[in-house]
C-alpha positions in Angstrom: 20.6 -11.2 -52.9 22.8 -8.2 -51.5 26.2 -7.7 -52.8 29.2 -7.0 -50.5 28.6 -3.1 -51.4 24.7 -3.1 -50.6 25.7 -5.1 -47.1 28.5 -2.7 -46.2 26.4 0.0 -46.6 22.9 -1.2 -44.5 26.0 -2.2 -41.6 26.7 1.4 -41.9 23.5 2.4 -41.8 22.4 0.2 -38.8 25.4 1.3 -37.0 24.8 4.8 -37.4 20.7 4.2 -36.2 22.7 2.0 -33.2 24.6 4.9 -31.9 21.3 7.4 -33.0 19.2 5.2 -30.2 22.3 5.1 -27.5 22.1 8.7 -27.6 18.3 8.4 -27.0 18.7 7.1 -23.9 21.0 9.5 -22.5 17.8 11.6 -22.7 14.9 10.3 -20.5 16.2 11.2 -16.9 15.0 7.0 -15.7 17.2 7.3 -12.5 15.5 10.7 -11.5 11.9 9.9 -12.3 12.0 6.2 -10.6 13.6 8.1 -7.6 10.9 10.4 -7.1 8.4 7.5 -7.6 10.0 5.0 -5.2 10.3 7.7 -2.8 6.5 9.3 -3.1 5.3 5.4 -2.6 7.6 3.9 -0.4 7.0 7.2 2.0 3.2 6.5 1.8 3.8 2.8 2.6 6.2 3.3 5.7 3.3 5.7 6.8 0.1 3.4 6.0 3.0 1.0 8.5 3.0 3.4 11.1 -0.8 3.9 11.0 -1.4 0.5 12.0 -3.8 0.4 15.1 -2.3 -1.5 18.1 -4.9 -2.8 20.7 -2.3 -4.0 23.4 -1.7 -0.2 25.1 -5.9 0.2 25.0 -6.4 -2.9 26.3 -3.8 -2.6 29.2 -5.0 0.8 30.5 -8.4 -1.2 30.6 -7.4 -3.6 33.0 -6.2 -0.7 35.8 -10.0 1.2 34.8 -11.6 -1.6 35.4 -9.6 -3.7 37.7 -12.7 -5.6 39.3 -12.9 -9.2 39.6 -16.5 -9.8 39.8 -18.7 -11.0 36.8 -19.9 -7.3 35.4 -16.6 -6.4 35.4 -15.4 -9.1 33.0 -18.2 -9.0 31.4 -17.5 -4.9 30.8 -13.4 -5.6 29.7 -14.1 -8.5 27.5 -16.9 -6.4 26.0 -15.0 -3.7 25.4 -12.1 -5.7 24.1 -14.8 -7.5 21.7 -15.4 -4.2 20.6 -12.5 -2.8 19.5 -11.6 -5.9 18.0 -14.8 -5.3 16.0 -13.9 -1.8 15.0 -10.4 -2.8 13.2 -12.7 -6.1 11.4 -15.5 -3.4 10.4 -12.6 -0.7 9.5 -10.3 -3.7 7.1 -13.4 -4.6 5.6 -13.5 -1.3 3.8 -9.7 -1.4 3.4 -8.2 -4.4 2.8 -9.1 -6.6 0.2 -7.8 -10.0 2.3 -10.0 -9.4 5.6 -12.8 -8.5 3.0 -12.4 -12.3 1.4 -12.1 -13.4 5.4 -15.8 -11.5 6.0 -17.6 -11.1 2.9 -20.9 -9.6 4.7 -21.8 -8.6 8.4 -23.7 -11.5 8.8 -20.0 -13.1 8.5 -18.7 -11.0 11.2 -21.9 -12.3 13.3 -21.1 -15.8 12.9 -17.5 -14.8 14.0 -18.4 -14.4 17.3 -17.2 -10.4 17.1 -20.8 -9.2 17.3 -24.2 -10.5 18.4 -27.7 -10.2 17.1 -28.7 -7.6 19.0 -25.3 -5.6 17.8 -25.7 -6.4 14.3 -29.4 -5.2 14.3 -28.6 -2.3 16.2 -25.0 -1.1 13.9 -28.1 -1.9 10.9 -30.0 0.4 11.9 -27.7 3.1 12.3 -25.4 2.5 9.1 -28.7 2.8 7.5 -28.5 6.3 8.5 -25.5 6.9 8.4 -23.4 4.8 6.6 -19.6 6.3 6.7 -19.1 6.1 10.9 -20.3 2.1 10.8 -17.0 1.2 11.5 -16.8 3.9 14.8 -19.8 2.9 16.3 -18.0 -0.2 18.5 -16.1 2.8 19.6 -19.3 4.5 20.9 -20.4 1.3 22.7 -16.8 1.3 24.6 -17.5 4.8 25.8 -21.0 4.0 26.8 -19.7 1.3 29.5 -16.7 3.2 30.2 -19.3 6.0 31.4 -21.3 2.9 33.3 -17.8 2.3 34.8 -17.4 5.9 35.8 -20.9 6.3 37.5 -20.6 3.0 39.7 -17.4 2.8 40.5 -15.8 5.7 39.8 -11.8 5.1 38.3 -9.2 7.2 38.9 -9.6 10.1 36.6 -5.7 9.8 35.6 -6.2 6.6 34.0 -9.5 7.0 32.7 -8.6 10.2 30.8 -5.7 7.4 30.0 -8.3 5.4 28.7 -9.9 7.9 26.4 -7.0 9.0 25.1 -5.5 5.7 23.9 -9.0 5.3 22.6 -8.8 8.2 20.6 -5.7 7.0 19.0 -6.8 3.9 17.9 -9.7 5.6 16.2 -7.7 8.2 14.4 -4.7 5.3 13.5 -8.0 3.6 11.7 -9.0 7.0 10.0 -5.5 7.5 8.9 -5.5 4.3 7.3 -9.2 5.2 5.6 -7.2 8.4 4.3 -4.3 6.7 2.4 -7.1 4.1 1.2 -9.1 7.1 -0.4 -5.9 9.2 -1.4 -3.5 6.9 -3.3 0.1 7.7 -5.4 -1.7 9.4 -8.8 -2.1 7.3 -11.3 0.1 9.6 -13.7 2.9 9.1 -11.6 2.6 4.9 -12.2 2.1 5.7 -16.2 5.0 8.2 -16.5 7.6 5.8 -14.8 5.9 2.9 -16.1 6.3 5.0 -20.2 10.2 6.0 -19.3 11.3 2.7 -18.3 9.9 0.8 -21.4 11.2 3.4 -23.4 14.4 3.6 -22.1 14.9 -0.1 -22.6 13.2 0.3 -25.7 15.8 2.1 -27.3 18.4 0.5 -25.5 17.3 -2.7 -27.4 19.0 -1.0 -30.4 21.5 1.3 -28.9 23.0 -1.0 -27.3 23.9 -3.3 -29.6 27.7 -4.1 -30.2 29.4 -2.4 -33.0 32.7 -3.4 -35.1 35.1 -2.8 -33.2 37.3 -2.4 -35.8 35.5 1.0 -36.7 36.9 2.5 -33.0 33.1 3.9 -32.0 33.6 5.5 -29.1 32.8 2.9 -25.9 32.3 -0.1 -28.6 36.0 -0.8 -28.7 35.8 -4.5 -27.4 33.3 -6.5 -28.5 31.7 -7.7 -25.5 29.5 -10.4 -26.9 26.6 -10.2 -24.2 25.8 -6.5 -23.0 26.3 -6.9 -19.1 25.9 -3.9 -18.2 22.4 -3.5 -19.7 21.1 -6.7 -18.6 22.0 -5.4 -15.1 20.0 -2.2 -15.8 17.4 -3.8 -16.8 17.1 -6.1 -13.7 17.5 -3.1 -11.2 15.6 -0.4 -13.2 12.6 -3.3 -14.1 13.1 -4.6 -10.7 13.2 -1.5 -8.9 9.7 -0.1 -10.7 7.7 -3.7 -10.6 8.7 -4.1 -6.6 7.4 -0.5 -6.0 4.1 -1.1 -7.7 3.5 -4.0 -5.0 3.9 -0.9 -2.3 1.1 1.1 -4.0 -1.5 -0.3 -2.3 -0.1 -3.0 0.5 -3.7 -3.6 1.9 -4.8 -5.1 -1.7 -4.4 -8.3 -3.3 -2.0 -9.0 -6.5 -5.2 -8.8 -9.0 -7.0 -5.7 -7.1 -4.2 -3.3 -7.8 -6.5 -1.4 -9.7 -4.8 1.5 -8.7 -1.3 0.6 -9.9 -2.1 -0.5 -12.6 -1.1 0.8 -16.4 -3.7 2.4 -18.4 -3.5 4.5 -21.0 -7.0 4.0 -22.8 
């Protein structure tokens, strides 16, 4: 059992390691490092955003290149419109772990009605040789008719340079999003913010305890009962840093994060 003299003096002491720890925390700069986190991976999301391929502007230049009502020419726009279709399923296959659940394998694609038996054999073939421009080759097939196009019935040249161009877009809006696929926010970034917040909180567990007020600390002169102020720190800092990590990687599901995730081993 601890006399009155022993308890004063371990109060003491525990104060003393209380205010030790509050001073702790003035130390780890939390605001600044989650700021330049958020803002390196919100930055890249608003961009991956912005890289999103649209087919509408493609696909109504396509309709004044190929204006004609007879059967080959439908058959050439809903071709090519099956085609680029194809290249965003091929392209979020390799990207995104939600359309890679939606078509597991090619063959899956096939029974989609995106590509034929003829096509699949054919992109095969070529993936086999080589396997990075898979995803482009739908691309190749729409410039292949579109130069059918231009031999029979020869488009304007204003809209069929148009054409090309819009098509170039939606390639490179596909590429951009292969880029920030490849090139995500470092991992040491996640593990630093990840270290400061936990720490900061860490010490905050003791240094923010209440104190007798009686003694006049400095800023422990009421005795507030419930720390407010820290629970609301820890709700936007926490908050702020567990949010952001759902940005890292938007194409992902919650469990294939890899990315964002903490390791230290």
């Amino acid at each position: 059992m601890l006399d009155d003299d022993d308890s004063e003096r371990y109060r003491r002491k525990f104060e003393q390691l209380a205010l030790m720890f509050d001073e702790f925390t003035k130390l780890i700069p939390l605001t600044f490092l989650l700021g330049f986190y958020v803002s390196n991976v919100v930055s890249g999301w608003w961009r991956q955003f912005q890289s999103l391929p649209w087919p509408e502007d493609l696909l109504s230049v396509l309709c004044m290149v190929i204006p004609g009502r007879d059967e080959r020419s439908q058959r050439r726009r809903h071709a090519i419109a099956r085609y680029v279709n194809l290249t965003a399923a091929l392209a979020w296959r390799e990207i995104s772990s939600k359309i890679r659940r939606r078509f597991p394998t090619i063959r899956h694609i096939v029974d989609s009605g995106l590509m034929t038996e003829k096509e699949f054999e054919l992109l095969n073939k070529i993936s086999s040789e080589v396997k990075s421009v898979r995803w482009m080759t739908p691309l190749h097939w729409v410039q292949q008719i579109l130069a059918d196009e231009i031999k029979e019935n020869a488009p304007m040249a204003s809209l069929t340079n148009q054409f090309v161009q819009e098509l170039k877009q939606y390639r490179s809006a596909l590429r951009k999003l292969f880029c920030h696929d490849w090139v995500c926010v470092p991992l040491v970034y996640t593990q630093v913010a990840a270290l400061a917040t936990y720490a900061y909180f860490g010490f905050c567990l003791l240094g923010r305890q209440f104190l007798d007020p009686e003694k006049k600390y400095k800023r422990y002169e009421v005795d507030f009962v419930v720390p407010i102020f820290t629970i609301v720190q820890f709700l936007f800092f926490v908050g702020w840093f567990k949010v952001d990590g759902e940005y890292c990687n938007p194409c992902a599901t919650g469990g294939s994060r890899s990315h964002a995730a903490i390791r230290y081993g």
